[in-house]
N, CA and C atoms as a LAMMPS dump frame, in Angstrom:
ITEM: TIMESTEP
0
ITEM: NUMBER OF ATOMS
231
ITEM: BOX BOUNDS ff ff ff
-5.0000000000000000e+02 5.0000000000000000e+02
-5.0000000000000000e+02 5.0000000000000000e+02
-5.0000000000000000e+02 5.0000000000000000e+02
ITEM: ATOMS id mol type element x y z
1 1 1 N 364.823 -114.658 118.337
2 1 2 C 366.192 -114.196 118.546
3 1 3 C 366.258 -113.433 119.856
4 2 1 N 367.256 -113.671 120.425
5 2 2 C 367.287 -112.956 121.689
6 2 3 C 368.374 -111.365 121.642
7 3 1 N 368.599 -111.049 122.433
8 3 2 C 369.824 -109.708 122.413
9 3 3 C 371.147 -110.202 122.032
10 4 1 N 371.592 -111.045 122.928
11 4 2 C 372.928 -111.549 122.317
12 4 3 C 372.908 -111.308 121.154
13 5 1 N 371.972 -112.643 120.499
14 5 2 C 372.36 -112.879 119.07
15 5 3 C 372.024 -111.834 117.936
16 6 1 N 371.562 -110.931 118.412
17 6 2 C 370.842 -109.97 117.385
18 6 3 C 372.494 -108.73 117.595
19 7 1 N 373.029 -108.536 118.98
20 7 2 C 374.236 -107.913 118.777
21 7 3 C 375.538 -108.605 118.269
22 8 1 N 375.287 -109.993 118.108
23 8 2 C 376.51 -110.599 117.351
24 8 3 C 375.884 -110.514 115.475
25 9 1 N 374.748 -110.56 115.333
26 9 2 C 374.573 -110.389 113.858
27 9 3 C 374.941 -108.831 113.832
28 10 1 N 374.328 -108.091 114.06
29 10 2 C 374.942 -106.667 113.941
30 10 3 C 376.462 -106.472 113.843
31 11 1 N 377.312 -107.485 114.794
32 11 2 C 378.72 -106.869 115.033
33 11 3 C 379.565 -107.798 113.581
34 12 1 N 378.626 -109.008 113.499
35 12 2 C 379.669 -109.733 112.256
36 12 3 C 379.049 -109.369 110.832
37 13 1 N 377.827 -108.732 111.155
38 13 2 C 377.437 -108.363 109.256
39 13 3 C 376.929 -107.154 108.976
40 14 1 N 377.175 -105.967 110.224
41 14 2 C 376.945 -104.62 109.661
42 14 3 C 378.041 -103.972 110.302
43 15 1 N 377.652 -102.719 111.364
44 15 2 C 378.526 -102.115 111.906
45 15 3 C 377.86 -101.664 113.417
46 16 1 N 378.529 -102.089 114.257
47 16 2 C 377.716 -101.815 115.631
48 16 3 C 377.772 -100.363 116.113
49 17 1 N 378.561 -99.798 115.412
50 17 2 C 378.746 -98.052 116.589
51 17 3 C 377.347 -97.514 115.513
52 18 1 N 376.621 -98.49 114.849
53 18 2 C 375.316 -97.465 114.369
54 18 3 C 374.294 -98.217 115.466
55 19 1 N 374.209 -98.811 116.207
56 19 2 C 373.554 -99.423 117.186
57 19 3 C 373.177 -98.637 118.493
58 20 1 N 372.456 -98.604 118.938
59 20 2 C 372.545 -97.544 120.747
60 20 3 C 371.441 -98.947 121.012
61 21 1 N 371.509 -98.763 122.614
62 21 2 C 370.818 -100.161 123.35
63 21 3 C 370.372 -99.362 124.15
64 22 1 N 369.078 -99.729 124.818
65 22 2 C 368.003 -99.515 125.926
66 22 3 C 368.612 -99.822 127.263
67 23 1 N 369.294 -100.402 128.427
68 23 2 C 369.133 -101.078 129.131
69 23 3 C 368.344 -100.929 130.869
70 24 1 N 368.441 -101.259 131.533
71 24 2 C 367.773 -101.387 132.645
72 24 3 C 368.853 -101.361 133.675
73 25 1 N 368.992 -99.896 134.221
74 25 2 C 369.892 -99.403 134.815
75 25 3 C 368.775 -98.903 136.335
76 26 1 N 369.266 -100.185 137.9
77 26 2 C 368.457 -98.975 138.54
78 26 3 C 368.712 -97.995 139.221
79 27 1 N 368.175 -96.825 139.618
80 27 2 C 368.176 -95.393 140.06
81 27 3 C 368.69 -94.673 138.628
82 28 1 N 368.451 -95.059 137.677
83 28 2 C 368.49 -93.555 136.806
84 28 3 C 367.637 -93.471 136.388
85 29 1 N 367.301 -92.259 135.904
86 29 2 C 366.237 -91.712 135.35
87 29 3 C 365.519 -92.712 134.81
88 30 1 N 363.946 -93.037 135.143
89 30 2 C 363.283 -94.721 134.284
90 30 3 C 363.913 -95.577 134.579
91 31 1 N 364.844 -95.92 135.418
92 31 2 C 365.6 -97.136 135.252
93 31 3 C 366.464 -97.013 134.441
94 32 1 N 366.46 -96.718 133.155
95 32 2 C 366.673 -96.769 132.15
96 32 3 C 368.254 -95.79 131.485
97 33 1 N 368.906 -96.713 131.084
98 33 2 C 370.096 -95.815 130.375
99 33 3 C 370.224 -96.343 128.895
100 34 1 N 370.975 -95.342 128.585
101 34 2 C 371.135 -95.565 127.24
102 34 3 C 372.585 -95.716 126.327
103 35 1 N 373.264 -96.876 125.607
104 35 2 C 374.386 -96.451 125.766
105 35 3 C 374.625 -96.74 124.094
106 36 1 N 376.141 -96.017 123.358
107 36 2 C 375.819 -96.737 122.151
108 36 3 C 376.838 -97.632 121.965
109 37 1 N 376.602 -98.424 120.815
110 37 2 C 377.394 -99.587 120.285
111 37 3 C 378.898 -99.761 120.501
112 38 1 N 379.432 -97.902 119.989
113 38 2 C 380.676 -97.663 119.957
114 38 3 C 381.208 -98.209 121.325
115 39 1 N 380.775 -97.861 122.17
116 39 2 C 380.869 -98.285 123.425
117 39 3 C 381.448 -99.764 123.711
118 40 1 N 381.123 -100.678 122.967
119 40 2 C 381.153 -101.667 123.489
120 40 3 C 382.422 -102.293 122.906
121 41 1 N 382.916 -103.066 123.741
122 41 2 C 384.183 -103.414 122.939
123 41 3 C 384.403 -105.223 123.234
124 42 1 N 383.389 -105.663 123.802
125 42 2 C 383.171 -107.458 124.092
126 42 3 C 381.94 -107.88 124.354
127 43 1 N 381.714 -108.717 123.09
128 43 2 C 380.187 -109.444 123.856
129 43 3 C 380.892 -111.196 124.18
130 44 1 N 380.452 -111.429 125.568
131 44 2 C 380.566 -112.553 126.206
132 44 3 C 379.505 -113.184 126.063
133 45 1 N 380.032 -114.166 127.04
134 45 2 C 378.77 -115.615 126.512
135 45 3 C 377.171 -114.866 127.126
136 46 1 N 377.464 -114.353 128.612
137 46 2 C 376.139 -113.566 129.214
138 46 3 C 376.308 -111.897 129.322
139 47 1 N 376.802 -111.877 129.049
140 47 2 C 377.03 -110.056 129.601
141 47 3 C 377.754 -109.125 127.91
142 48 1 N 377.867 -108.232 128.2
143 48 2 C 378.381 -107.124 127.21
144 48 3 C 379.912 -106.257 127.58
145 49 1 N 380.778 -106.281 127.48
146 49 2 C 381.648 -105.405 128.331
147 49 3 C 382.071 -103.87 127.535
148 50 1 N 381.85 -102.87 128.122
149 50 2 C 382.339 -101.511 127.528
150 50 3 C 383.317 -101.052 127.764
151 51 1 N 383.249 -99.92 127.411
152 51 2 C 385.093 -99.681 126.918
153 51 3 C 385.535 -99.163 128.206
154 52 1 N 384.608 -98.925 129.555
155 52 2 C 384.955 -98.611 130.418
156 52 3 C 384.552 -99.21 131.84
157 53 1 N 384.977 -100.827 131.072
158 53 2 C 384.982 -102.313 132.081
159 53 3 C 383.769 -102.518 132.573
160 54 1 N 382.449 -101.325 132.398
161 54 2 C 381.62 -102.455 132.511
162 54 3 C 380.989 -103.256 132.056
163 55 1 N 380.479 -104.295 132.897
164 55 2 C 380.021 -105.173 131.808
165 55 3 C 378.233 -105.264 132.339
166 56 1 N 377.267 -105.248 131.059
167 56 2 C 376.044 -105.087 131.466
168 56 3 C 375.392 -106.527 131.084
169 57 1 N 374.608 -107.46 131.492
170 57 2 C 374.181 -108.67 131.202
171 57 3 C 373.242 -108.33 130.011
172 58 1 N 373.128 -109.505 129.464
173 58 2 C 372.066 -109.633 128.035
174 58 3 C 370.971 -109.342 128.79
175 59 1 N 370.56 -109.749 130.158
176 59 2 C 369.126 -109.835 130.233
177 59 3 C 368.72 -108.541 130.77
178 60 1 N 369.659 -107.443 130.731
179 60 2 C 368.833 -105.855 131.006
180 60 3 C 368.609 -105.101 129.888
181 61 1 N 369.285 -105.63 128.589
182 61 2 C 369.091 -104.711 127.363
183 61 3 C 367.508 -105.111 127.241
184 62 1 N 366.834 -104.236 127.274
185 62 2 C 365.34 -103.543 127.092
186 62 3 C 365.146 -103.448 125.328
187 63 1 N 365.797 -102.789 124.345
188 63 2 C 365.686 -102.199 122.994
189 63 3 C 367.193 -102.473 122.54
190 64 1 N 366.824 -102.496 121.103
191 64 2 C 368.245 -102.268 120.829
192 64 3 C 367.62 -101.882 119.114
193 65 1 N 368.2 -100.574 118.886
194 65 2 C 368.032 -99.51 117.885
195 65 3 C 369.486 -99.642 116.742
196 66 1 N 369.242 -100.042 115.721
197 66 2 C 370.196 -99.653 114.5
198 66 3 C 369.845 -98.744 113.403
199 67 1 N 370.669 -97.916 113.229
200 67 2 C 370.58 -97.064 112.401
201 67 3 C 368.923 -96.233 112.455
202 68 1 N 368.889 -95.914 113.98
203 68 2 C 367.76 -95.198 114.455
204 68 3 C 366.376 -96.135 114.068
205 69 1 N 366.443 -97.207 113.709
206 69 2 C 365.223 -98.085 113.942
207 69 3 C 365.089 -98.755 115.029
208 70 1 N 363.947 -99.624 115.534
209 70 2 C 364.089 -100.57 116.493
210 70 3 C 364.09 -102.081 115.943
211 71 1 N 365.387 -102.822 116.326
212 71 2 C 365.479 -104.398 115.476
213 71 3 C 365.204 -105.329 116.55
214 72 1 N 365.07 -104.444 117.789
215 72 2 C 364.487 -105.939 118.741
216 72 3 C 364.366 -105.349 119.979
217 73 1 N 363.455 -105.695 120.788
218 73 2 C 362.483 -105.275 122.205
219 73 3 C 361.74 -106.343 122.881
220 74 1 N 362.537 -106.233 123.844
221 74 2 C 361.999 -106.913 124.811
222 74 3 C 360.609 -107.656 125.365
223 75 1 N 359.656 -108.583 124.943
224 75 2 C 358.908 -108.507 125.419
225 75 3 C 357.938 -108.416 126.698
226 76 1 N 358.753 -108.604 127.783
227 76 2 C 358.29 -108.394 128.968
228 76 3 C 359.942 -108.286 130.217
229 77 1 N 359.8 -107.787 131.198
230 77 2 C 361.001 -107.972 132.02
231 77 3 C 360.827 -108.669 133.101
C-alpha cells in the first residue's frame, strides 16, 4: 500500500483528523514537518491539498501516524 491509499482508507473507514503525517519539507527543521489530518481537506490523484491551499505530493509523506500509532513509513526516499 502506498500513502495515497492508506489516507483514502483512513478518510472512507475511520476518521482522518486522528491522523498527523511526517512529510519532507526542505529547510525546516530535519527537513521534516509535521502536519495533522484535520488539516487536510482534498486528496487528489498525486498530491494532498490543505485547508490553506497547499498542496503537498504523496511522494514527500515520510510516516503517517493514526491514533498515535505508526500505519505506514516510508521505506526509503
Amino acid at each position: 500500500m502506498n500513502a495515497k491509499e492508506v489516507l483514502n482508507k483512513i478518510k472512507w473507514s475511520k476518521d482522518i483528523k486522528k491522523a498527523d503525517l511526517w512529510y519532507l519539507h526542505r529547510g525546516a527543521p530535519n527537513d521534516t514537518r509535521i502536519i495533522s489530518g484535520k488539516d487536510i481537506v482534498a486528496l487528489h490523484h498525486s498530491f494532498m491539498e490543505l485547508e490553506t491551499k497547499t498542496r503537498i505530493p504523496y511522494h514527500r509523506i515520510m510516516k503517517i501516524f493514526y491514533d498515535g500509532k505508526v500505519v505506514w513509513e516510508r521505506k526509503s526516499l
